[in-house]
FIGU-199000 format. One record per residue (C-alpha): residue number from 0; residue in three letters; x, y, z. Coordinates in steps of 0.5 Angstrom, whole numbers. Example, Ala and Ser with C-alpha at 12.3 -4.5 7.8 and 13.67 -1.06 7.14 Angstrom:
2
<pt 0 ALA <25 -9 16>>
<pt 1 SER <27 -2 14>>
//
This chain:
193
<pt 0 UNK <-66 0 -223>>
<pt 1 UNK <-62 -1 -216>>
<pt 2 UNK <-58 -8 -219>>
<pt 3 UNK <-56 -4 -225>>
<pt 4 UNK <-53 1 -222>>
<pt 5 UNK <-50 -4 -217>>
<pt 6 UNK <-47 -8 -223>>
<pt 7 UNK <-44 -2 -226>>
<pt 8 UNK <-41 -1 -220>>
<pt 9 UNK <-38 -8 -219>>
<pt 10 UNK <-36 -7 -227>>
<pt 11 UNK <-32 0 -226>>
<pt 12 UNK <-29 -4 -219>>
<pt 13 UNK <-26 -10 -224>>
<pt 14 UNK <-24 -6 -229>>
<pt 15 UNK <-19 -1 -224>>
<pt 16 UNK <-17 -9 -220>>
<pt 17 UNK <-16 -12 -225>>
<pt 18 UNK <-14 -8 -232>>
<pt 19 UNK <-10 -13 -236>>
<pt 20 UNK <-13 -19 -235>>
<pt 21 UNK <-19 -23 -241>>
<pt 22 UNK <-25 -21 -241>>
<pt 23 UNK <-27 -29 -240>>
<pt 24 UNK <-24 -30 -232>>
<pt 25 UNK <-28 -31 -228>>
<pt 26 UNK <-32 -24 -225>>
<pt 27 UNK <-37 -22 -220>>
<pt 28 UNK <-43 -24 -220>>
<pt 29 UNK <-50 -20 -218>>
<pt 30 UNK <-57 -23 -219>>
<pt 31 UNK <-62 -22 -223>>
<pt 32 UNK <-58 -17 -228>>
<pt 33 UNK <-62 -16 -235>>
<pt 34 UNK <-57 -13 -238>>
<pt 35 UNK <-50 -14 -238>>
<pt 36 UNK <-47 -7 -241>>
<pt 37 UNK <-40 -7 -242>>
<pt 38 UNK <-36 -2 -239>>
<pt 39 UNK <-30 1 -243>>
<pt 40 UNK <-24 1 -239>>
<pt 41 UNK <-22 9 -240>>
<pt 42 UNK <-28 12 -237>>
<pt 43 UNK <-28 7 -231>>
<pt 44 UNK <-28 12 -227>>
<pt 45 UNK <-35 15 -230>>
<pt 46 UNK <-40 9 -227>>
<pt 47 UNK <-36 9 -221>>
<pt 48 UNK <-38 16 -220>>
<pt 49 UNK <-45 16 -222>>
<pt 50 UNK <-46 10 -218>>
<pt 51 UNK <-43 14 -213>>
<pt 52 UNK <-46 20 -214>>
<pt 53 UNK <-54 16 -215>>
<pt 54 UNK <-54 10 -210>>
<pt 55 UNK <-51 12 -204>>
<pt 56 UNK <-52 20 -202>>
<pt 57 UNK <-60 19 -203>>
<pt 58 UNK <-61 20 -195>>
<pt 59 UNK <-57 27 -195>>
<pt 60 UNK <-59 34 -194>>
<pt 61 UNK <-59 38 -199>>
<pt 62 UNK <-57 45 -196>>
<pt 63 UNK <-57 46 -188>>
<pt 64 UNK <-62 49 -184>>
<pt 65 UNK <-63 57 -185>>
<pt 66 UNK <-62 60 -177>>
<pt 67 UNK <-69 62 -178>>
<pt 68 UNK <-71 55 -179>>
<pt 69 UNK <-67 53 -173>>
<pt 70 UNK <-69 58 -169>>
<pt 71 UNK <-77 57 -170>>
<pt 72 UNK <-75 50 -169>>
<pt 73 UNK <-73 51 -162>>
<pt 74 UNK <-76 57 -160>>
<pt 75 UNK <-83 56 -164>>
<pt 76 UNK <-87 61 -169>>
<pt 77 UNK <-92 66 -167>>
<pt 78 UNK <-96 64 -173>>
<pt 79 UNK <-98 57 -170>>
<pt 80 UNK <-95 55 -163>>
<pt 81 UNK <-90 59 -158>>
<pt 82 UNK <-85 53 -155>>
<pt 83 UNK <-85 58 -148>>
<pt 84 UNK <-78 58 -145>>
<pt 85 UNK <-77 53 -139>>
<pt 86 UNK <-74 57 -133>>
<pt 87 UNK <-69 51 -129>>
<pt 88 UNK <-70 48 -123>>
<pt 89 UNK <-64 45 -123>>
<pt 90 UNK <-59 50 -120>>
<pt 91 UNK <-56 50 -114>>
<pt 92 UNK <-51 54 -110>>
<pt 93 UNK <-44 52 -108>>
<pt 94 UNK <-43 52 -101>>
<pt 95 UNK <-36 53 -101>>
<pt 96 UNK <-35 60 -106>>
<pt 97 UNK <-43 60 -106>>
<pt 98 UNK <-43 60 -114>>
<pt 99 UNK <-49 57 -118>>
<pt 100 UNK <-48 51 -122>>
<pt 101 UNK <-52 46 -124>>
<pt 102 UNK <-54 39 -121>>
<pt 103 UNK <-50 34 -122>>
<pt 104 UNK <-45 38 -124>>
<pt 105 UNK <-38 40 -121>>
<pt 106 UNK <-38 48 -118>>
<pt 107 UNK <-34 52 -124>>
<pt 108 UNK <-31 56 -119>>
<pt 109 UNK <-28 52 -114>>
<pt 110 UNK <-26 48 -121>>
<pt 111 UNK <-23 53 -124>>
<pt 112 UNK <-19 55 -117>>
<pt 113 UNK <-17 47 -116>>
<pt 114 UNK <-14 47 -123>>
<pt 115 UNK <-9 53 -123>>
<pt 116 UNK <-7 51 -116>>
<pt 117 UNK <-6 44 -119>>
<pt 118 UNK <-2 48 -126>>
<pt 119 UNK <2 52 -120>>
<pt 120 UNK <4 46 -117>>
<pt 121 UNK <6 43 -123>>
<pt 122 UNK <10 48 -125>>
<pt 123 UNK <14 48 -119>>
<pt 124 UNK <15 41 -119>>
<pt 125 UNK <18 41 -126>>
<pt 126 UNK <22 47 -124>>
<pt 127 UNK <25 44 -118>>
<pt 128 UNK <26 36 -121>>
<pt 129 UNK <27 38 -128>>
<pt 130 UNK <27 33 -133>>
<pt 131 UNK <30 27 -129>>
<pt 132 UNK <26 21 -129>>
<pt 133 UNK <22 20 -122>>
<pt 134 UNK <24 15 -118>>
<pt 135 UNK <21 16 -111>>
<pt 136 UNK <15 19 -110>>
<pt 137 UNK <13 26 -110>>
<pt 138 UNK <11 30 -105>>
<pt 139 UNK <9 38 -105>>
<pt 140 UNK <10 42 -98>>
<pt 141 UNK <6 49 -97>>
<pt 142 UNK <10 54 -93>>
<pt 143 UNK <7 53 -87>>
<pt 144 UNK <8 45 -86>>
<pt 145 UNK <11 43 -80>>
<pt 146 UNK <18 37 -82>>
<pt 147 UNK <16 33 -75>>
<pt 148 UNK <20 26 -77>>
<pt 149 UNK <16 19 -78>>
<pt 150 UNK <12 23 -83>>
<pt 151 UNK <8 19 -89>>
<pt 152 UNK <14 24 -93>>
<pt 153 UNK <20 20 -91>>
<pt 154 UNK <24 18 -95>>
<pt 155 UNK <20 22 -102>>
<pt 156 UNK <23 27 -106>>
<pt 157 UNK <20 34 -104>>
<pt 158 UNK <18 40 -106>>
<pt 159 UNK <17 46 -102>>
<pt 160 UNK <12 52 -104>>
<pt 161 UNK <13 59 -103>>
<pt 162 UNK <7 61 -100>>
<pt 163 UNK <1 59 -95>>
<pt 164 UNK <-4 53 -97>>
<pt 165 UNK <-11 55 -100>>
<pt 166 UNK <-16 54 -94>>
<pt 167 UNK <-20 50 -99>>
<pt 168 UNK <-15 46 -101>>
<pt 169 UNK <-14 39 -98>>
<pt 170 UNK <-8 38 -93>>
<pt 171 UNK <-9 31 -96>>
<pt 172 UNK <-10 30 -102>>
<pt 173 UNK <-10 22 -103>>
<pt 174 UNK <-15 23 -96>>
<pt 175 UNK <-20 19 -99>>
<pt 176 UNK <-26 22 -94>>
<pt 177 UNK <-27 27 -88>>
<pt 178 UNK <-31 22 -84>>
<pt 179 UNK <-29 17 -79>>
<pt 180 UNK <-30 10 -81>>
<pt 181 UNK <-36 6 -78>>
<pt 182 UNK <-35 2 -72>>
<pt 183 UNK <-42 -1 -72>>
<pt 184 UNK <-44 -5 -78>>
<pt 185 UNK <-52 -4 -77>>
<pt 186 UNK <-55 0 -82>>
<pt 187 UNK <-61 3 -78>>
<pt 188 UNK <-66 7 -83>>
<pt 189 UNK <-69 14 -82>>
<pt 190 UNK <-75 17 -83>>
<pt 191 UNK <-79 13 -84>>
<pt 192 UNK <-84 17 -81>>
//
């Protein structure tokens, strides 16, 4: 049944290729057809649709899931077992703005405070260089930064901001860490205990 549907769909796949040919030029083969139907060339399509429609889309759900169904899912039924809802122990409080957030996860808030800062910052360098291309490096300047020479911001284009630096926002932003570097190469282990 499978490689009769199989060759009319080659049959259906020639015909549309090669329409103008004879018929005795040399064509597809498929292995152990016991009967060879001829298909017309006007109805092509018709076999290409019906191989389509009956081989290839068996695996398919009819219809989708009704809400009810998806909820007895996840949540279980009265009738046979409840699946009881899992408290999360995996929340923890933010230490800079003391929202809750997930493990692993960025604290939303301080996330959300960072970004509008950032967009600000962008707004304001877009304002002030424009559209010319970039040549130098850009360097963002907060009210309150001191203009002291041999600054690392010597000989960059500057953007000055109108207001203070948030206290949450890194005074260097390319810093990549707050502690000094190790002097000692030891590793020493800790609570062993």
């Amino acid at each position: 049944m499978l490689a009769r549907i199989f060759y009319s769909a080659l049959q259906a796949l020639e015909n549309t290729v090669f329409p103008h040919f004879p018929r005795h030029f040399p064509a597809l083969a498929v292995a152990a057809v016991e009967e060879q139907r001829h298909v017309e060339r006007s109805g092509s399509w018709d076999g290409l649709k019906k191989a389509w429609e009956d081989a290839i889309l068996w695996a398919v759900p009819k219809s989708r899931r009704t809400l009810e169904r998806r909820h007895k899912r996840m949540y279980g039924s009265p009738e046979y077992r409840m699946k009881i809802l899992q408290p999360k122990n995996n929340l923890r409080m933010c230490i800079t703005c003391g929202h809750h957030h997930e493990v692993g996860v960025l604290c939303p808030n301080c996330y959300d405070r960072v970004k509008t800062e950032t967009q600000k910052m962008q707004e304001e360098i877009q304002q002030e260089l424009g559209l010319q291309p970039i040549d130098k490096d850009v360097v963002v300047l907060y009210q309150e930064t001191p203009r002291t020479p041999g600054k690392p911001w010597q000989g960059k284009r500057i953007v000055e901001l109108k207001r203070p630096r948030p206290a949450w926002f890194s005074k260097n932003p390319l810093e990549k860490t707050t502690q000094p570097p190790a002097t000692t190469k030891e590793v020493k282990p800790t609570d062993l205990g």
